[in-house]
N, C-alpha and C positions, 0 to 999 in steps of 0.2 A: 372579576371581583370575587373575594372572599363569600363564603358560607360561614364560617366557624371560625371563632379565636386561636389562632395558629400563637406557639412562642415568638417571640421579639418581632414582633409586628408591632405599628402604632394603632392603638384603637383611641375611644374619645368616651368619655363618662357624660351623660349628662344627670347632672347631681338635681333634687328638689327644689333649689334655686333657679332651675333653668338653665345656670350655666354650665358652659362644657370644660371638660378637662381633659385635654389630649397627653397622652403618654407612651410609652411604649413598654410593653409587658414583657417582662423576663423572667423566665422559669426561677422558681426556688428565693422568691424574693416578695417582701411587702410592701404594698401599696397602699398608700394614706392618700386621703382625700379630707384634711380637715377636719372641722368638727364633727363631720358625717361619721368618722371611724377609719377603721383600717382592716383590709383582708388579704388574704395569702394570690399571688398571681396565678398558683398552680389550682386555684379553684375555678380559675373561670376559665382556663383552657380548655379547647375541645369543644365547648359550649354554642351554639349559633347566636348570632348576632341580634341585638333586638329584645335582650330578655331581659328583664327587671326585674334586681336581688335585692334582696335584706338584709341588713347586718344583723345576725347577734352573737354577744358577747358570752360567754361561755366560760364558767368560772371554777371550771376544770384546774388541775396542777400539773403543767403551767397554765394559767389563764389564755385563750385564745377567741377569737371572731371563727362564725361560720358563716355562711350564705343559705339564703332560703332560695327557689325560684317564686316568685307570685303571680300565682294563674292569671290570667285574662279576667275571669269573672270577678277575683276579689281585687283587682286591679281598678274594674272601672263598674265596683259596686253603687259607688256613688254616683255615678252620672246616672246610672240605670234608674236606681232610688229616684232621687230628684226627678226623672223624668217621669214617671209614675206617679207619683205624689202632685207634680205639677201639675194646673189644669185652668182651664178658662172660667170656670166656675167654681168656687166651693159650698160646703153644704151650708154656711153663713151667708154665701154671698157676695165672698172675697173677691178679687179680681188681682190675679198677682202675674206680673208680667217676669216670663222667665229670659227675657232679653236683656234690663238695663241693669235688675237688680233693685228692683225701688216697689213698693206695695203701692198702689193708689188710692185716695179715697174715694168711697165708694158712697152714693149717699143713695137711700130709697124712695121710694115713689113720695111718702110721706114727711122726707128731711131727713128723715133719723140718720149720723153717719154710721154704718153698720161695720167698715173696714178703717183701722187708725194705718196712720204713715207713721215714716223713718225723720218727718221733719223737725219734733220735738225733741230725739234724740239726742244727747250731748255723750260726747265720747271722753270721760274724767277719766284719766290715768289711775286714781286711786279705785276703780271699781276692782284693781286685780288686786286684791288678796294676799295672794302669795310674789314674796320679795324675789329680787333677782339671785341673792344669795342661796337661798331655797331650791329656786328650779335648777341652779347649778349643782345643789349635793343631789338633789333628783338625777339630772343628767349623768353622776358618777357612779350614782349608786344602780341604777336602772342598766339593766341587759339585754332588754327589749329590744325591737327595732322603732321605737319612739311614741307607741302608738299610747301607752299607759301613759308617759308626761303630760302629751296633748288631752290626757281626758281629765288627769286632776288640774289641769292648767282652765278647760272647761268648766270644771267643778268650781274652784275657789272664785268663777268671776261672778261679784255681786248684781251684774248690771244684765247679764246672758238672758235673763225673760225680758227685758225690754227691747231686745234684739228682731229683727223682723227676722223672715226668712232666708230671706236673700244674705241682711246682712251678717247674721249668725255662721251661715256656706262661706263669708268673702272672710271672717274673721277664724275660723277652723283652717279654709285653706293659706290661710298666709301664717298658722301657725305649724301645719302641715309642713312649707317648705321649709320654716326654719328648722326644724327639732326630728322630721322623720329621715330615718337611715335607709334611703334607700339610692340607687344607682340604676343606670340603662345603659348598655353596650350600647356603641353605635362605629360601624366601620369609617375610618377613614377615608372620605371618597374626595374628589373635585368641590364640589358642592360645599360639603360641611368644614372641609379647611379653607376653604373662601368664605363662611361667614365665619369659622371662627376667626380668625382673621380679621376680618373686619370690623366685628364688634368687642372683640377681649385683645386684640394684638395693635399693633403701627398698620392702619390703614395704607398710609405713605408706602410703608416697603412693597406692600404691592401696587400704589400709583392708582389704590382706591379704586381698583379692579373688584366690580361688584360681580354676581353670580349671574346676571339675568344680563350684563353685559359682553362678560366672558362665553355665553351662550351664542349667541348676537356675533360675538368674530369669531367662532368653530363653524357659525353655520354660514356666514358670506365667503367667507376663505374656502368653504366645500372640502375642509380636511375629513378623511376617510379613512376605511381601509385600502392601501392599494396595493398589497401583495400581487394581485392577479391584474393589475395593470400590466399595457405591454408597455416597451422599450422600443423606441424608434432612435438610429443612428442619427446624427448629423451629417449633413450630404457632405461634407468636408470630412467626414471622420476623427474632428476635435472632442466628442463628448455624446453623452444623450439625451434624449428627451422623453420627457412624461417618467411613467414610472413609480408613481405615488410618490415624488420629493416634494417636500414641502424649506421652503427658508425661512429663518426667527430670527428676527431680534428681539430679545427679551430683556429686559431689565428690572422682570417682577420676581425675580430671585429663584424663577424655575417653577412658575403657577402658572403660565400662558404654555410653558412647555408641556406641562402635568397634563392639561387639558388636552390638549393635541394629541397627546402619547396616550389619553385614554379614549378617544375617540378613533385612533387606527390600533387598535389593542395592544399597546407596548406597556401599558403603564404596570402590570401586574407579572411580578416571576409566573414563569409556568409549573418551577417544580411545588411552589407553594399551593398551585392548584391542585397538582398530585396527593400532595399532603395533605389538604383540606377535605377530599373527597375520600380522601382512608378514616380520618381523624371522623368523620362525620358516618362514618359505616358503625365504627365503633359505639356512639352515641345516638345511636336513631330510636331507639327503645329507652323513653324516660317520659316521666309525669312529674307535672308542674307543681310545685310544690316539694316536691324531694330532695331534702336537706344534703344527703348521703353523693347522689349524685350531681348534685352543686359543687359540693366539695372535691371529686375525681378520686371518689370512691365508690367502690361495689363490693357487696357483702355476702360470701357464700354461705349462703343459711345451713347447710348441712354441718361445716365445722364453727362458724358463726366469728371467723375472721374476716378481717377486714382487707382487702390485697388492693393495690393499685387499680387504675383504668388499665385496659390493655394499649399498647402503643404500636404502629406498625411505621415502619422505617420504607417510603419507598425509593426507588434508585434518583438519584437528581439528574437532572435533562443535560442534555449532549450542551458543552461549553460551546461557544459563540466568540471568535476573533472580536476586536473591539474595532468598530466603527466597519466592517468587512460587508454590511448587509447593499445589493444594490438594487433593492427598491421597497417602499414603505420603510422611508425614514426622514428624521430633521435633519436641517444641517442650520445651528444654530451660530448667529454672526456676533461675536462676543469684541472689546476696546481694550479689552486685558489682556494676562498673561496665561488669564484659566476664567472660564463661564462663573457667573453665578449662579447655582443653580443649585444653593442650600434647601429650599424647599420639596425636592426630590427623596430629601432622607425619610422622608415620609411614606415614603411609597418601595422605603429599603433597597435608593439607588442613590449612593455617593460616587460624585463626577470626578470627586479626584482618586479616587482607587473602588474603579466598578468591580461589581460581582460577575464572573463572564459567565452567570446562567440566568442574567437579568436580560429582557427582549434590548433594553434602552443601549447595552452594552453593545448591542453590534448595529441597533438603528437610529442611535442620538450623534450627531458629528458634529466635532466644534473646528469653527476654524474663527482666527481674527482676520481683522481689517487690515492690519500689516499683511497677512499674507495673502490676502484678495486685492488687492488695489499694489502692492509687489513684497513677492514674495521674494526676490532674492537678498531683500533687505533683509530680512527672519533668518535668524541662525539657526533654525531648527529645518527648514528648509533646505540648506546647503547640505549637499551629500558627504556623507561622513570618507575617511579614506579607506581606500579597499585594500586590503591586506593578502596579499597569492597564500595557495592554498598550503603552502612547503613554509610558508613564515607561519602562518596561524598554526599548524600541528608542532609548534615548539611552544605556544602559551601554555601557560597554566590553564586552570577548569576555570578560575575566576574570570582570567583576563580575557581568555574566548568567549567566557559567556558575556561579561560588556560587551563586546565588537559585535557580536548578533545580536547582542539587546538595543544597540545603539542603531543597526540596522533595520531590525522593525520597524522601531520607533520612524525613522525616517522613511523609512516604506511607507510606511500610516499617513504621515503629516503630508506625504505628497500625493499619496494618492487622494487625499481626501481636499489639498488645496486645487488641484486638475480641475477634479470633478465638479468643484464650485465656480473654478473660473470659465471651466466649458458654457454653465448654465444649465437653461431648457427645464427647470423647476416647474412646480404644478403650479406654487402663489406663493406670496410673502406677507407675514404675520409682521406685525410690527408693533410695541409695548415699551420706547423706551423714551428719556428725556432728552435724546438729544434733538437737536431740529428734524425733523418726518423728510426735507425738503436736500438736505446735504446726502439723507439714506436712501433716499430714492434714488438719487443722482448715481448712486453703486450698483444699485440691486437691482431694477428696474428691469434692466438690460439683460440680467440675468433670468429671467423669467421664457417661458415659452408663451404661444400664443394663444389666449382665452383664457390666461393662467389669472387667477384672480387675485388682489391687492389689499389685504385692509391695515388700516392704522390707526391705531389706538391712540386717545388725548385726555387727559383728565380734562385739558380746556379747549375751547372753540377757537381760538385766534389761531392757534398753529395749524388747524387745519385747513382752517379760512382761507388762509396763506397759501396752504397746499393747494387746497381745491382752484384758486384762481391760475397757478399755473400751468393746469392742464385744460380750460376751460376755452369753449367754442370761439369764442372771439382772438385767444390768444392763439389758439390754435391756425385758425386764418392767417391770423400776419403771419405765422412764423411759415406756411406753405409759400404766402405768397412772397415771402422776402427771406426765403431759409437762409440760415446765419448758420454755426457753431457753438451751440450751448456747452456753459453755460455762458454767459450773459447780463449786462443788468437788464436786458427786457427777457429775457429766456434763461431764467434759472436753471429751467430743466426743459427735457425735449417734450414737448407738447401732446407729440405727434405719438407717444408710447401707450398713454395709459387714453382709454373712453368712459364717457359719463361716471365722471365721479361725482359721488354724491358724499352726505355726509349725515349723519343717523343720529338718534340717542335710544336709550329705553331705560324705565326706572320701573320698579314694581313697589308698591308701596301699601304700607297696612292702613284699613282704615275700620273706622268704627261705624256700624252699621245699625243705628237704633232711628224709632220711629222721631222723626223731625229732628233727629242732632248726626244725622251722617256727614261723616269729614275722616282727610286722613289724621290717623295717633299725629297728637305734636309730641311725641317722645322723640319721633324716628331719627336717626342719625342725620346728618347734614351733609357737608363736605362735597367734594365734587359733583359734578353732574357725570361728566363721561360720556367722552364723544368718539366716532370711530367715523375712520374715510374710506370709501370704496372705491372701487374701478377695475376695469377689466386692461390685462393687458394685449394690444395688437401691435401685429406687424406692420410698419407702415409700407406703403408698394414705394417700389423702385421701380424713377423713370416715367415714364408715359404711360398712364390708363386706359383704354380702349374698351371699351364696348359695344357690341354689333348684336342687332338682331334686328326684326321686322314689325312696322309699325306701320299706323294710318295717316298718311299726310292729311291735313282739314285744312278746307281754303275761308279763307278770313270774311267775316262776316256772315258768316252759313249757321250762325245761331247755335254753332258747338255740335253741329252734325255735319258729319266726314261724310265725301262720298261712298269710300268707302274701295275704291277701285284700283288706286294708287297705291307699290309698297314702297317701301323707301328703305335704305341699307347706309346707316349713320356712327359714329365713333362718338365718345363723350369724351370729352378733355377735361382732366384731373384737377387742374388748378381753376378753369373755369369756371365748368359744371355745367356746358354750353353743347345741347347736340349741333354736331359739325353734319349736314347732310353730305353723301356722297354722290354719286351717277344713277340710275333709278335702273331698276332693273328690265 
């Protein structure tokens, strides 16, 4: 992850309202954000993440916006205030709860009430004063960063001394988010494009994949780093196993990937590391507040010009074959002709023309289901024709370079359909809408042993479904009466996956005051979100046996063996019966 605002990266605003605004910053261009204002991109580059600016408007020729930073202290002067002024007691006698927002009354030993309430309060729309018309020529005329509107807006209300404490704080700060110009970087990670998402975009498009559930399948799937995994052959010599491979099916548009890829470190270029850590060498010497250096300017006091930030250029990282990595990678199982995997451009990885200095470019592999269940149906698949070496030195530069491009390409597609049909995967991710029970049926088999399973449901019933066909009782019949699934009693093979279970988790806000705790009813609705687990094993071939030495006990002896007797026994698999043999 980023330290500092690099050019054309996506960062996210969150504005006074609360809400965010994600965009992507491009050198030498302006940014608007609404009625908040608009500033230059090249001011908040270089800068660390996390800081919160000011607009003001500057009526210079030509008229322009600058940036302030604002320290920490005048940041969060009011909470501190308040928290000081707050107290269990006042010199009246008051008693003000700084929890719900409400004054109590307060009555003394005598009757007298010495503390009035918010209860006689009536909120009349005519106590403001000043017309909408009004605060609008304020709003054109004012350069501020909004703090002077907010205090004649204070001023003209007639009604502001009837106001208690609390309510006077609730009625500043809800005029605070509308009217003050202020901004907060914040980096684009996993996390904050999953709630934006959620809350300001189509839940749907990502299948209402919440954050605290997308957490929940990174950690049962045990996706990692596994660079320094080993490689173990297959005793046949068809493929390998382990390795840090993981398999996806995704159908949240490249958000189940995002995760995964940040959780084995793929998800970030490395040269933009490079860059971040020069850019941030530059910028380490600055105080909060400094208008000059907001802006990505420095001013040499001696000749009292104004010159650029310095910039430093360093070399970009060694290019990367695309899809060439063979171990800590996806290989994600796409029904198209190309992944969806638009949510990536976020992270400055486009699937359909990658950057090959991006980790994703040589560790994300796509393959479809044409070319896993038969690939020699896929034209792309089929080997192009090979042309002798005495025909190819008579093409032109164009025409040779198709025939090797067309080579690659085929190179690529086969090696990477091999390697999936070999198997021997770490686990399989799964996030999409088609039946869980049809993809298992594929991928299953695919998997190595211990390799873990989960799959993702906005609803219960599909997994219900799932969970019953690998389930103990079905599992029985199908040892003692093996068949050839599928089947209508054996959809799938039984005997692959163990204890599957089936999960949720929702994290939810609540309101936490003396006798009215519950959660917000604001909070969002919509799915629950269910995920199925299980482990994959190897089922034994053939006959079971197990030998070793135990206490024969003669019947009726109260559960005590003599103790004298050993015995040398087998266990049959389909039974579960010790067979005793000849006694030693």
């Amino acid at each position: 992850m980023h330290e500092v605002i690099l050019p054309n990266v996506y960062i996210a605003l969150r504005l006074p309202s609360d809400t965010l605004k994600v965009l992507q910053i491009v050198p030498n261009t302006t940014i608007s954000i609404g009625k908040y204002g608009s500033f230059q991109a090249n001011h908040v580059l270089g800068r660390p993440y996390h800081l919160t600016f000011e607009i003001h408007d500057k009526t210079d020729n030509p008229p322009h916006s600058s940036l302030r930073i604002i320290p920490a202290a005048e940041l969060y002067a009011d909470i501190v205030e308040d928290d000081s002024e707050t107290s269990a007691g006042g010199e009246d006698g008051r008693v003000i709860s700084e929890t719900d927002g409400v004054e109590y009354e307060v009555v003394a030993e005598n009757g007298e009430v010495v503390m009035r309430t918010n209860r006689q309060t009536v909120d009349d729309p005519s106590s403001q004063i000043m017309s909408h018309d009004e605060i609008e020529a304020l709003k054109r005329e004012g350069t501020g960063s909004g703090k002077d509107l907010i205090a004649k807006i204070l001023e003209s209300h007639s009604a502001l001394d009837q106001k208690t404490a609390f309510a006077l704080a609730k009625y500043t700060l809800r005029k605070a988010k509308k009217y003050m110009r202020r901004f907060t970087v914040l980096p684009v990670d996993v996390p904050l494009l999953t709630h934006w998402l959620m809350t300001e975009k189509e839940p749907m498009r990502i299948m209402e994949l919440r954050e605290e559930m997308l957490s929940l399948v990174g950690s049962w799937s045990n996706v990692h780093y596994g660079g320094s995994n080993g490689i173990y052959s297959r005793e046949d010599g068809t493929g390998q196993v382990s390795g840090g491979r993981w398999l996806i099916v995704d159908e949240t548009g490249g958000l189940l990937v995002a995760a995964m890829a940040e959780k084995m470190g793929l998800l970030y270029p490395q040269e933009l590391d490079q860059r971040a850590e020069s850019v941030s060498n530059c910028y380490e010497n600055f105080e909060d507040g400094d208008t000059d250096i907001a802006n990505g300017t420095t001013e040499d006091h001696n000749s009292g010009k104004h010159q650029n930030a310095p910039r430093n250029r360093p070399k970009l990282a060694h290019q990367n074959l695309a899809m060439s990595a063979q171990t800590n990678t996806l290989t994600v199982i796409h029904a198209n002709s190309q992944p969806n995997l638009s949510l990536l451009k976020y992270f400055l990885f486009d699937s359909t023309n990658p950057s090959p200095f991006h980790p994703l470019n040589s560790h994300l592999k796509t393959v479809s289901w044409l070319q896993v269940l038969s690939p020699s149906d896929d034209a792309g698949y089929a080997e192009p024709e090979v042309v002798p070496d005495d025909t190819l030195k008579n093409y032109k530069s164009g025409k040779r370079g198709n025939y090797y491009r067309k080579r690659r390409r085929w190179e690529r597609i086969k090696s990477v359909v091999d390697e999936s049909r070999a198997g021997g995967y770490d686990g399989l991710i799964v996030a999409s809408f088609m039946n869980p029970t049809t993809i298992l049926h594929h991928a299953a088999p695919l998997l190595r042993g211990g390799a873990q399973v989960v799959v993702y449901s906005p609803n219960i019933e599909t997994l219900t479904e799932l969970a019953d066909c690998y389930s103990t009782a079905r599992r029985t019949a199908f040892i003692n009466n093996p068949t050839e699934a599928p089947d209508e009693d054996f959809p799938l093979d039984p005997t692959l996956l163990l204890a599957p279970t089936i999960q949720t988790a929702r994290c939810r806000e609540w309101q936490v005051l003396p006798g009215r705790t519950h959660p917000l009813m604001t909070g969002r609705g919509g799915a629950e979100g269910y995920i199925f687990t299980a482990t994959r094993v190897l089922p034994a071939e053939g006959r079971v046996e197990a030998r070793g030495r135990f206490k024969r006990r003669k019947a009726g002896d109260g559960g005590k063996g003599d103790g004298t007797v050993s015995k040398q026994g087998s266990v049959d698999s389909n039974t579960e019966e010790t067979l005793p043999t000849t006694a030693e």
